[in-house]
C-alpha positions as CSV (number, residue, x, y, z in Angstrom):
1,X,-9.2,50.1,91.1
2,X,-10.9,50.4,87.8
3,X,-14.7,51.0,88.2
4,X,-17.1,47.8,88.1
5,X,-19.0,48.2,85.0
6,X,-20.5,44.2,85.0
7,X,-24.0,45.3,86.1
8,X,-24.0,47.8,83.2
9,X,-25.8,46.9,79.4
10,X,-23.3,47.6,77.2
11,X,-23.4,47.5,73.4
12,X,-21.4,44.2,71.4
13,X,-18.2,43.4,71.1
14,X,-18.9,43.3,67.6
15,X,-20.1,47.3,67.5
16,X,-17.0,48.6,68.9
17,X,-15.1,46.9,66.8
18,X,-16.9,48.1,63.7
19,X,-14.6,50.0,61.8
20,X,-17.8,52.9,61.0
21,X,-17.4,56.2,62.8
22,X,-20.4,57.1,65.2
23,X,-21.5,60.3,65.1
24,X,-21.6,61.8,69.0
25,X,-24.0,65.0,69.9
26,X,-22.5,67.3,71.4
27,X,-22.9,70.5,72.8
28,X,-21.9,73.9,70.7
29,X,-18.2,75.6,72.7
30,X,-18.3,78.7,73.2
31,X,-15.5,81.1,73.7
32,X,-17.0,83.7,75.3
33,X,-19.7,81.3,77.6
34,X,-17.1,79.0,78.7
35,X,-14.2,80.6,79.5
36,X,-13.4,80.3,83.2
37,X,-10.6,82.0,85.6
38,X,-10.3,85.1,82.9
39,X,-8.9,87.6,86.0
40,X,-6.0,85.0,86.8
41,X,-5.5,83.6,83.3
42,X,-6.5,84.2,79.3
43,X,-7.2,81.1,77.5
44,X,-9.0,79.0,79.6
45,X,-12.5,77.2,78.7
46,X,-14.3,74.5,80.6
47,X,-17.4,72.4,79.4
48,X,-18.7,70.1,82.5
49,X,-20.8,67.9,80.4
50,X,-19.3,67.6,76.7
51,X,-19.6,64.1,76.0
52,X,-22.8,62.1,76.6
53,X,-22.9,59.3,79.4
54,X,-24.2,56.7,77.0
55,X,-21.1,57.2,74.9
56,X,-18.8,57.5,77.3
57,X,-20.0,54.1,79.9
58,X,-21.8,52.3,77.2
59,X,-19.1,52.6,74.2
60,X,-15.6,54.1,74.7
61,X,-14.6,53.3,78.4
62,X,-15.3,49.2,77.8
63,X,-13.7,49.8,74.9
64,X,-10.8,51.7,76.2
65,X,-10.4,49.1,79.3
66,X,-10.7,46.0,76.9
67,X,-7.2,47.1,75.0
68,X,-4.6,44.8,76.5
69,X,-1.3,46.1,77.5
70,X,1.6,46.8,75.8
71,X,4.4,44.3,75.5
72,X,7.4,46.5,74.6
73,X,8.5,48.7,77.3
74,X,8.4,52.1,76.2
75,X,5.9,54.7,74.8
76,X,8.1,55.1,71.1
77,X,7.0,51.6,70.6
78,X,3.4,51.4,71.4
79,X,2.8,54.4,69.5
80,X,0.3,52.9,67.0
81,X,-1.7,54.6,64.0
82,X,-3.6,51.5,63.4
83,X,-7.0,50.5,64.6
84,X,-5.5,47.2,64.4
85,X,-2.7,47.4,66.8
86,X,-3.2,48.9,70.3
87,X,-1.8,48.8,73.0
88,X,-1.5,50.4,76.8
89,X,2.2,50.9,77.7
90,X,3.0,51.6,81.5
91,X,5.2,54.2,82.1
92,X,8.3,53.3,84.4
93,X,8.4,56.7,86.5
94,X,5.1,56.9,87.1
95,X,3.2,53.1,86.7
96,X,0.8,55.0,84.7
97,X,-1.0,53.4,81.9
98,X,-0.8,55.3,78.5
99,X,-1.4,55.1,74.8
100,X,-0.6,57.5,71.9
101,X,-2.6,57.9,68.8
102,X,-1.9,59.7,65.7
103,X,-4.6,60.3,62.4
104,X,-6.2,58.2,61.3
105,X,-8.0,57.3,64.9
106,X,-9.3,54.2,65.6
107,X,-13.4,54.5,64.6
108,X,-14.4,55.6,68.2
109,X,-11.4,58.0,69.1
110,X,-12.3,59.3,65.9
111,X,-15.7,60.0,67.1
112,X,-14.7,62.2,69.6
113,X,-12.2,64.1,67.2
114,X,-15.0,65.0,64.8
115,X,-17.4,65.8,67.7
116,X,-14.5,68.4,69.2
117,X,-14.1,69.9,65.5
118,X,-18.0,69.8,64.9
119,X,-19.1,71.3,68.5
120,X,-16.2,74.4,67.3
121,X,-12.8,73.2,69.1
122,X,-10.6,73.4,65.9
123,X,-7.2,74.1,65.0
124,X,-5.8,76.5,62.4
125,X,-2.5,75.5,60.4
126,X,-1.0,78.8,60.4
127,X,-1.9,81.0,63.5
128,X,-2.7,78.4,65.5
129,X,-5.6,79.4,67.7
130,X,-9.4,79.5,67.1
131,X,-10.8,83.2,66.4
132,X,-14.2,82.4,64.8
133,X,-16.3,80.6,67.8
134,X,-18.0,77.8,66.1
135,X,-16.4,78.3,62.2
136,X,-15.7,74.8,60.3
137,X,-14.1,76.3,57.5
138,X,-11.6,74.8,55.0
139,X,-9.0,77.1,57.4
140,X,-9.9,74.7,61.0
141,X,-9.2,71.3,61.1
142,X,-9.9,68.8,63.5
143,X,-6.6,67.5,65.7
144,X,-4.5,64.6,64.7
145,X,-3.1,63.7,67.8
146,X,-4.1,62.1,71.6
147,X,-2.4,61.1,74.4
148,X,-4.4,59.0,76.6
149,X,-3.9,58.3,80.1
150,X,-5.6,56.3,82.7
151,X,-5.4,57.1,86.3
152,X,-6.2,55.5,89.5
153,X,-6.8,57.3,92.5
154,X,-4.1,58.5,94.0
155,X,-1.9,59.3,90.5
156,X,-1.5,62.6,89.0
157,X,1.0,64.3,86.6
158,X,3.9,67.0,87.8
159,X,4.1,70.3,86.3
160,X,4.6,70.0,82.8
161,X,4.0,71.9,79.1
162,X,2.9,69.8,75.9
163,X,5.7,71.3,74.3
164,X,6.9,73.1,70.9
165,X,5.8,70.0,68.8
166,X,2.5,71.0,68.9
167,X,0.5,73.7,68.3
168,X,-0.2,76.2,71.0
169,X,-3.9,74.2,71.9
170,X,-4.7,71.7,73.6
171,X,-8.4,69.8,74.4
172,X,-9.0,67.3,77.0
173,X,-11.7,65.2,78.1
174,X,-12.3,63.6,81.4
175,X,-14.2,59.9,82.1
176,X,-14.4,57.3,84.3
177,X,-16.5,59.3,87.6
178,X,-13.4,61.1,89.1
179,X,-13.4,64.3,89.6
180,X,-9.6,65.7,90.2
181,X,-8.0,69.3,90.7
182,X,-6.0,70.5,87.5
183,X,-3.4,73.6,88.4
184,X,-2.0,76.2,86.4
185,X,1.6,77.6,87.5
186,X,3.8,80.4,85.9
187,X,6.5,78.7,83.5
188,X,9.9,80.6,83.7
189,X,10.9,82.0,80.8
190,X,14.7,80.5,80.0
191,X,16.6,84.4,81.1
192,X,14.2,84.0,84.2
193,X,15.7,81.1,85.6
194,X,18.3,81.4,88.4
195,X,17.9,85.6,88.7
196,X,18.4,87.3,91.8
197,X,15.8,90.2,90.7
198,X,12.8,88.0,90.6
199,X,10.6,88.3,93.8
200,X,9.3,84.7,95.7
201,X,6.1,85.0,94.6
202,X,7.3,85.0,91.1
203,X,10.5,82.2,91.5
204,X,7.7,79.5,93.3
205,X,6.4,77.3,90.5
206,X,4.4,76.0,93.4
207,X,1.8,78.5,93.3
208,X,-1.1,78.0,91.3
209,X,-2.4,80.9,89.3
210,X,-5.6,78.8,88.5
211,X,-7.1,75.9,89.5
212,X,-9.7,74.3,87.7
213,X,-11.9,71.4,88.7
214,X,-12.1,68.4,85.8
215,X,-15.3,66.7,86.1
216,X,-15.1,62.9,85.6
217,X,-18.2,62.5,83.3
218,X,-17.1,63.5,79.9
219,X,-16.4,67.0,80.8
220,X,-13.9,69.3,78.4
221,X,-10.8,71.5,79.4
222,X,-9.2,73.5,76.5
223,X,-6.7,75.7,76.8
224,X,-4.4,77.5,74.4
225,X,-1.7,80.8,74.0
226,X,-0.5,82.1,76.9
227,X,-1.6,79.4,79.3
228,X,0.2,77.1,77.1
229,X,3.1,78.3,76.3
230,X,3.6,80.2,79.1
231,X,2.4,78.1,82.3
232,X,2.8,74.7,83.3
233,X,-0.4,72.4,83.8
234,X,-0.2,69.7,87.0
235,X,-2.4,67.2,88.7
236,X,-1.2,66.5,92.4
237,X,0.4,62.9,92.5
238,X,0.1,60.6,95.1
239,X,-2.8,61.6,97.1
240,X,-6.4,60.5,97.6
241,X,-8.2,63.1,98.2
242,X,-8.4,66.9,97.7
243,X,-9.5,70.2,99.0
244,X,-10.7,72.9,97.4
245,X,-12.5,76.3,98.0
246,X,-16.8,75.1,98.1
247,X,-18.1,78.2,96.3
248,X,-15.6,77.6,93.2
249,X,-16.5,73.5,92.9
250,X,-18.6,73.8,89.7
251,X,-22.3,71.8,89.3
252,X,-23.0,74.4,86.2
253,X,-20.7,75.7,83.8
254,X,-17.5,77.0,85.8
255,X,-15.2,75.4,87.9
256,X,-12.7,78.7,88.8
257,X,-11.3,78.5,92.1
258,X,-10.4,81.2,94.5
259,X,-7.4,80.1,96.6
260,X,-9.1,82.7,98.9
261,X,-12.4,81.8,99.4
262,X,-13.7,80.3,102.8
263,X,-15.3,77.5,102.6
264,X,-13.9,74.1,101.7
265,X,-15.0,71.1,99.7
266,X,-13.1,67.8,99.9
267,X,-12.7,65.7,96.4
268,X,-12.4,61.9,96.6
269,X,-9.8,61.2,93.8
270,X,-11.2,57.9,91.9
271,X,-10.3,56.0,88.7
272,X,-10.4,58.8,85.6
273,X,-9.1,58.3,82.3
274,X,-8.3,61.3,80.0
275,X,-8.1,61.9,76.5
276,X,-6.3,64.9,75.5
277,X,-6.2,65.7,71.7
278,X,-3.3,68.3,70.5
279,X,-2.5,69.3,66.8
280,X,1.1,69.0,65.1
């Protein structure tokens, strides 16, 4: 059930449609102040509150949930570039609602692309990772793709990598109130698969290395090298709520979990929509 947003003053139709760029404040990422999980996993950084509420319940979600859906039936074909053609296609495994976007964004996905690359989550052509926290030289560059995905309470997304088509980095942000349980596992390298030598713990792909919570109010995950090339990233499908050790559930600027901690705090799994913006 998407969330009831008809007791909420939202800006014109005619404003989102405007085809000038807002400009979003953000807050300035930081390498070293929000990285999260470092003793289980390099690579790692979590912002709980990037984007503003205003933007995110006044401007892009109405906008976002007033895109009809798409009616071809596979991704390839709603794949728009254009501001003038979107669409959300359903995917047949999962009945979950996506859209891809590639540069030039539409004037509000755009927003958030220059507020990433302006608050210091860039992309380098050639090395492919972010060195100087904060730089905006002629070197970084903003990303030119997202995947967008809108979720309703009980879906997630198996263990998966973005892949080799883009570059080792990837930035998501969360909206629409729910917060959910994102999971890091070990990816087997290709020699790895099948061998007798390696030890359980290593052969279970079911054992997460890190888990993060993803805050459903405009909060950022980014994550690059090792843990994305060499782990797989999950959301647990098909359940409606979560648990989840208490002392690691983040209300300031972490969200590690300890799969050993006592203690345990149970997450209601709502509507969430993410945008996750990637590089090629």
């Amino acid at each position: 059930v998407r969330p009831d947003i008809t007791n909420k003053k939202y800006i014109t139709l005619e404003k989102l449609d405007s085809q000038e760029c807002p400009k979003v404040e953000t807050p300035q990422f930081s390498l070293s102040r929000h990285q999260v999980g470092a003793d289980r996993l390099s690579n790692v950084y979590y912002m709980p509150n990037f984007l503003p509420s205003a933007y995110l319940y006044e401007v892009l979600l109405p906008w976002l949930q007033s895109i009809p859906s798409c009616p071809q039936p596979t991704l390839e074909d709603c794949s728009m570039n254009s501001s003038s053609a979107l669409y959300w296609t359903t995917l047949r495994y999962s009945q979950r609602r996506v859209m891809m976007l590639q540069s030039p964004f539409p004037p509000l996905i755009e927003a958030v692309a220059q507020a990433l690359f302006q608050s210091g989550v860039t992309w380098k052509d050639r090395n492919r990772c972010v060195e100087n926290e904060g730089s905006t030289s002629s070197s970084n560059h903003p990303p030119n793709h997202v995947l967008i995905n809108e979720y309703q309470p009980s879906m997630g997304i198996l263990p998966h990598t973005d892949g080799p088509e883009y570059q080792d980095k990837t930035a998501t942000v969360s909206l629409g109130g729910s917060d959910v349980i994102l999971r890091f596992t070990k990816r087997l390298l290709t020699d790895e698969i099948g061998s007798s030598s390696l030890n359980q713990e290593n052969r279970s792909l079911d054992k997460p290395i890190l888990e993060l919570v993803l805050g459903g109010n405009g909060s950022l995950v980014v994550f690059e090298k090792d843990a994305y090339t060499k782990h797989l990233h999950s959301i647990k499908d098909g359940i409606f709520t979560e648990k989840i050790a208490t002392e690691s559930t983040n209300s300031t600027e972490t969200s590690c979990v300890s799969l050993n901690e006592n203690g345990v705090t149970l997450i209601e799994r709502g509507y969430r929509i993410s945008l996750t913006f990637r590089r090629k």
